[in-house]
N, C-alpha and C positions, 0 to 999 in steps of 0.2 A: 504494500500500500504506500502510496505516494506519501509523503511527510507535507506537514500544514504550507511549509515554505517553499514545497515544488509549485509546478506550473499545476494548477487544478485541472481538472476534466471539467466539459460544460457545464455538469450540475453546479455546479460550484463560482462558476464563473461571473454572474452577474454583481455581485456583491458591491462593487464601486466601478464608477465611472470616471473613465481618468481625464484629468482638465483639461480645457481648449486648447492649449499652448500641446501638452505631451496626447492628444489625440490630433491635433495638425502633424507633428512628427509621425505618429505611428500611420497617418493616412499617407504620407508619403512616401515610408518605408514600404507600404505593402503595394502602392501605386508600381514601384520599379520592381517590386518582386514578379507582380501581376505582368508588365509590359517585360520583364525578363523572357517568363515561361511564351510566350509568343512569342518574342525574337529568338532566343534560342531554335526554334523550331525551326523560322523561314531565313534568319543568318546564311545559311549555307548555301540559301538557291543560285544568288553570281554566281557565289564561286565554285559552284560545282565542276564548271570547265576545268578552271584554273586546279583543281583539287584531282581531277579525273590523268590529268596530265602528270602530276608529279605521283601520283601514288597509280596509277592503273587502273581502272575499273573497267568492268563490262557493261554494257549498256542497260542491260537487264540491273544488274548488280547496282549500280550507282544511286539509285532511288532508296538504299538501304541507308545511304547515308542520313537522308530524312525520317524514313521508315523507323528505321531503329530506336530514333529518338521515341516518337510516337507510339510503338507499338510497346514499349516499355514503362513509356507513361501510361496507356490508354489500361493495359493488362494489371499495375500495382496501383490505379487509385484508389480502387476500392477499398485496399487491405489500409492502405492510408488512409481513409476516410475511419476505416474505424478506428487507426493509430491517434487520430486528432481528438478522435469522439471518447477515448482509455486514456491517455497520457497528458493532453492538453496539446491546444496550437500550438505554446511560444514554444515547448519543448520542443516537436516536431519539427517545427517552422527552420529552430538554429542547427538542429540535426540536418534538416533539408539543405541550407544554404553552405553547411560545409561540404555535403555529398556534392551539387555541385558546382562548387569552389574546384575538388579534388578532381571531377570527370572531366570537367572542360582542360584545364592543367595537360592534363594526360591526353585528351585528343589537341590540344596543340602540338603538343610534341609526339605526339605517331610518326610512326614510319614508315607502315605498310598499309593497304588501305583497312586490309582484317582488324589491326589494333584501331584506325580511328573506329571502324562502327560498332567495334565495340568499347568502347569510352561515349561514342553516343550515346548506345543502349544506358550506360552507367549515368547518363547528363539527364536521359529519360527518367532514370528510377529518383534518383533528386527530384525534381521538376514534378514527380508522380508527388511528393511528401509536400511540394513544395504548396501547390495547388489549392486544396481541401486544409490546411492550415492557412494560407492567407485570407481565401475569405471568409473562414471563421473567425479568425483574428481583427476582421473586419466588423462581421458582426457583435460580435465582443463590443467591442471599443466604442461601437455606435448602438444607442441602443434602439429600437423602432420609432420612425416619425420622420421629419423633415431634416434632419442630420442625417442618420441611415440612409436617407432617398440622396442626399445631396452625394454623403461618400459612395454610394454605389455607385453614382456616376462616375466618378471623377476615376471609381476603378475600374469601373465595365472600359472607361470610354481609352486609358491606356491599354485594358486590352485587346479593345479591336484595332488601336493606333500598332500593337507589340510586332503582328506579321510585317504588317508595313514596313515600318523603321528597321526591323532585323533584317531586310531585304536592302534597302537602303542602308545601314550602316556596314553591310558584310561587301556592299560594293566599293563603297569609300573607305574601308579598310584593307582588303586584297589590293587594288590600284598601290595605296599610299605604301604599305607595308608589305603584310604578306599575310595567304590565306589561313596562317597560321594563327594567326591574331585575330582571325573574328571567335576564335575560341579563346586565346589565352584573354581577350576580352573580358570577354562574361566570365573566367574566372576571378579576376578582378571585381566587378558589380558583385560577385555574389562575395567573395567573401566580405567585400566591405558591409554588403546583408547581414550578415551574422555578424559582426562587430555591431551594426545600428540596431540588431534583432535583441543584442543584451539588453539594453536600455528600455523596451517594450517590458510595459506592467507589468507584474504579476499576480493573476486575479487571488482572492482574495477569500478564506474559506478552506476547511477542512477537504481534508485529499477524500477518494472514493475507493470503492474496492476496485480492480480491475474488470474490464467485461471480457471475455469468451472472444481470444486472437485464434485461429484455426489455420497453421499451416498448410494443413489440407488444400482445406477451402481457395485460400491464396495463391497455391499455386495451380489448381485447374484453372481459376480463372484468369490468369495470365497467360495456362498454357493455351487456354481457349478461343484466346485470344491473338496470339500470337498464331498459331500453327492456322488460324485463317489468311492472317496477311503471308504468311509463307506459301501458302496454296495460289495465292493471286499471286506471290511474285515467283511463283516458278510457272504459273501460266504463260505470264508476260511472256518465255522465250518461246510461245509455238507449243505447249503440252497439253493444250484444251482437250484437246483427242489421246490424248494416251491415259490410263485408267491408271496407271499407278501414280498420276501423278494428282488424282483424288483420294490417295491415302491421307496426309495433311490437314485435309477437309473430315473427312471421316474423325479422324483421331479428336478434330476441334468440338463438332457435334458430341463424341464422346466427354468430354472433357462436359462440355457446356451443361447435358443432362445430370452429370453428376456432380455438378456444384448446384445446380437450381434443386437436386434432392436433398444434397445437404445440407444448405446453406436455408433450405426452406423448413427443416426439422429441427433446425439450430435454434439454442437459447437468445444467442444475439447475433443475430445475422447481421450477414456483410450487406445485403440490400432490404433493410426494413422494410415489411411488407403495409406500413401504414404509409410511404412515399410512392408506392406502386399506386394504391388505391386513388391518390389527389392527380385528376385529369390536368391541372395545372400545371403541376410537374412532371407526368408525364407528355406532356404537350412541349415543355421546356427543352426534356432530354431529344426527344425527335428532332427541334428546329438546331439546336447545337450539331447533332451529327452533320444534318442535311447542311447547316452553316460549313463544316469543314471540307464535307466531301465536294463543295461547289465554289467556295471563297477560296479556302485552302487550299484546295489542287489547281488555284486559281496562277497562283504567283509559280510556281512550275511548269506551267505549259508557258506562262508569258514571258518568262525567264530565255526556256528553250530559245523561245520562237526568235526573242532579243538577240542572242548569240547566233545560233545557226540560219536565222534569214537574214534579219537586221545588221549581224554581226559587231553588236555594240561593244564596248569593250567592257569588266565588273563596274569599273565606276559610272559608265553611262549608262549601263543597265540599272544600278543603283539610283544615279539623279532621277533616272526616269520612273523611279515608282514616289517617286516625293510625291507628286499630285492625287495618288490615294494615300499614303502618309497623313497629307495634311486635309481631305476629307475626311477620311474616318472619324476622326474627332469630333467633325460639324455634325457629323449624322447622329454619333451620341452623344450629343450635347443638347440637342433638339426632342430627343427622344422622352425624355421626362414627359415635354409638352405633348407630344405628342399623345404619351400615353393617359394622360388624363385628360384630353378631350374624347378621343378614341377607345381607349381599352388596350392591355395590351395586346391582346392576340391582332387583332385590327393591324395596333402598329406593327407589331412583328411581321406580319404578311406583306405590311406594306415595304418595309426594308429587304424581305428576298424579292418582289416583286422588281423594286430599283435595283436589286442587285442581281436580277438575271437582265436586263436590260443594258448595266453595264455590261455585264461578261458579252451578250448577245454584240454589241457596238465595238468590239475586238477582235470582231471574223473578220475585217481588214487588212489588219494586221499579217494576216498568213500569206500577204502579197506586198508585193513593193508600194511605196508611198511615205509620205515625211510622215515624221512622230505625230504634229499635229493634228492631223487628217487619221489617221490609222490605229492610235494609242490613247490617244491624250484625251479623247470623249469617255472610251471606255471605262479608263483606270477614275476616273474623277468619280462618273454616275457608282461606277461598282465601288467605290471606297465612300458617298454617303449610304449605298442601300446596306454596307457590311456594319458599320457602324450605326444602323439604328438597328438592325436583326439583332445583334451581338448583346448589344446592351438589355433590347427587351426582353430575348429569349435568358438570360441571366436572371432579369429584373423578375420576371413571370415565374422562375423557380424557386426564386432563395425568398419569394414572397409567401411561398406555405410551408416554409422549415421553419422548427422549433427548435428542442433540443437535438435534434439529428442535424446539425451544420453541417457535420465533417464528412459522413455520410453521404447527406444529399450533392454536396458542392462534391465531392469525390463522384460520385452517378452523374451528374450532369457532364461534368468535363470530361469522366472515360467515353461514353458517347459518342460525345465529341471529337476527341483524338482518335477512336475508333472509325470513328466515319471518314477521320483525313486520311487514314490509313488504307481504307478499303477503295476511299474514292483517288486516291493515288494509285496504288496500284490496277484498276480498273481503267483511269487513263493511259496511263502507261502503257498497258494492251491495248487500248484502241490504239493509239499513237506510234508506238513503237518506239526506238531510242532517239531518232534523229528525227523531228518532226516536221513537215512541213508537204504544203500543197493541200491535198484533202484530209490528209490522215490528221492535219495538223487542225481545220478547220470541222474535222469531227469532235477531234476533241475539244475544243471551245464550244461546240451545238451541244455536247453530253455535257460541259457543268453548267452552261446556261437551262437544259430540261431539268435537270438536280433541282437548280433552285427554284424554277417554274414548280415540280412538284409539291416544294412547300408549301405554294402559293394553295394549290390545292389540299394539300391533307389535313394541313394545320387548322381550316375554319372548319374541316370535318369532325377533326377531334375536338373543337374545342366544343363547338355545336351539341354534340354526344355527351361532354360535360355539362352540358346547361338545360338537355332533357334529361337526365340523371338526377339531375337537381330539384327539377319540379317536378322529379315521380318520388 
């Protein structure tokens, strides 16, 4: 049992609210945590050339470098969420921010491409801790009302800024220095997290017992997760058609039914089944996925198409996503208003609706033509419709969590990163390694239908909650 002076568990957590001055600190502390874990992710896209060149990759292979990241987050949040929900955030939080301090470290200094993805994988599993502890710790610190609305902004909105800027910073960083540095970077940001992370409260109130950790449980569902995006990414090279190359998939299926038995018979389950039942939240986790696998696989095909049609150089490819950079922001910064005149599912439909309309205004792009005319519509409209999705679809889940923060904010982002995973690897098969002409303008028409989807499913589900509610 935790002692009175550790980090408490949530039950314990309300006790004081910490003043304006040391709750503007800790909102800005979890701001860069928050815009870390998205630029970590999309950091890599420049320089993947530049990365592909000095370490070798296969073309199939290469997308591992993202992947890795993702699939190691997307597979450990859950057990994370419950690590936040037993031990407390801050604990978790400065545990997270040295795991990675230590992974990034070690993927600057790689030497073959095996070692970087896996120091990805290891940036993933940080990044998995890092997640579900900041916006608890967010919650925390704010407690409900016009505060809590205001900081949720201010963090939703650096994380739909976080893809952006890691895209743009990983290009002005390879140019200036070396691609080596868009990682020893972020280990830099992050340890300096865990220096600013001591300083964050310590809530206040007798420790609790521990709750029911399940290694079991843990690692099905990571395997479950994993050994799907391994199936898609050995599809990628041509094995659609060869049956052994459906064992992967099988083995995940397998995996998946016997955590959902476990995990369903368990004293404290990894996905509480009173988060399953709230249509809000479950409406929250769908637009997260559907956000990643159509935003997310967004900045990789555009990356591609940068290099091998355009042939821009990392830092041009970099300046050139500043105009969704510096949208994203405006779309969630609007979004509050938005949602209170509208509702949010309304507004959430309305930001994928602007956000396949960008993506859709970037099939240009797959032919010659100035930036202007070919880019620069697309990436603007698609960086305000991602930045109001981002924020709503956030805002619409963490508005029916109580004492399950770590939890639910852990379900919502695995989703999430799950869906960037699938929906990357699935373009990647349409497209193939070097894109361009149709295959390249397929893939732009398949995340522009993605996000079109949501436009449809999301008023279906939400709808189902609202005749749920008057029966």
């Amino acid at each position: 049992m935790p002692s009175p002076e550790a980090d408490a568990p949530p039950s314990a957590r309300q006790a004081d609210v910490p003043a304006p001055r040391s709750a503007a600190g800790a909102l800005a502390l979890l701001a860069v945590a928050q815009l870390l874990i998205g630029l970590d992710y999309s950091i890599v896209y420049v320089a993947l050339p530049v990365i592909d060149a000095a370490l070798g990759f296969s073309a199939e292979s290469l997308q591992w470098v993202v992947s890795a990241y993702a699939v190691l987050f997307a597979g450990l949040l859950l057990v994370c969420g419950r690590l936040v929900d037993t031990f407390g955030a801050r604990r978790v939080f400065l545990g997270a921010a040295g795991i990675l301090a230590a992974a990034s470290l070690g993927a600057g200094l790689s030497a073959t491409s095996a070692q970087l993805i896996a120091f990805r994988a290891f940036q993933g599993a940080g990044a998995a801790a890092l997640a579900p502890a900041t916006l608890s710790l967010l919650t925390q610190t704010f407690p409900p009302g016009p505060r809590q609305t205001r900081a949720l902004t201010v963090w939703s909105t650096t994380g739909a800024a976080g893809l952006a800027v890691g895209v743009l910073g990983g290009g002005v960083l390879t140019h200036l220095t070396s691609w080596r540095w868009i990682f020893l970077a972020v280990a830099v940001v992050a340890g300096a997290m865990a220096v600013g992370g001591l300083r964050l409260p310590r809530p206040a109130g007798p420790g609790a017992p521990r709750a029911e950790l399940s290694l079991g449980r843990a690692l099905l569902a990571t395997a479950a997760v994993s050994l799907v995006v391994l199936w898609l990414t050995r599809a990628t090279g041509g094995g659609w058609g060869r049956p052994a190359e459906y064992l992967p998939l099988a083995a995940a299926l397998v995996c998946g039914a016997a955590f959902a038995r476990l995990d369903r018979g368990a004293r404290s389950p990894m996905v509480p089944r009173a988060l399953l039942r709230r249509r809000p939240f479950v409406v929250a986790c769908a637009a997260a996925a559907l956000f990643m696998a159509s935003f997310g696989a967004e900045f990789y095909v555009v990356t591609l198409l940068m290099h091998d049609v355009h042939h821009y150089s990392a830092l041009r490819a970099g300046v050139a996503f500043l105009p969704l950079a510096a949208t994203a922001p405006l779309g969630s910064a609007v979004t509050g208003r938005l949602t209170r005149a509208f509702g949010g599912t309304r507004t959430l439909v309305a930001g994928f609706a602007v956000g396949a309309l960008g993506i859709a205004l970037l099939l240009p792009m797959t032919g010659d033509g100035p930036y202007a005319l070919t880019v620069l519509p697309g990436l603007v409209i698609s960086g305000v419709g991602q930045g109001i999705a981002y924020t709503a679809a956030y805002g619409l889940g963490t508005s029916v969590l109580d004492e399950q923060q770590g939890a639910g904010s852990a379900l919502i982002t695995t989703v999430q990163y799950f869906g960037g995973s699938v929906g990357l690897a699935v373009l990647v098969s349409v497209m193939g390694g070097t894109p361009s002409g149709a295959s390249a303008r397929a893939g732009i028409a398949l995340l522009a239908a993605v996000a079109l989807a949501a436009v449809v499913v999301l008023p279906v589900a939400h709808r189902g909650h609202v005749a749920h509610r008057t029966h």
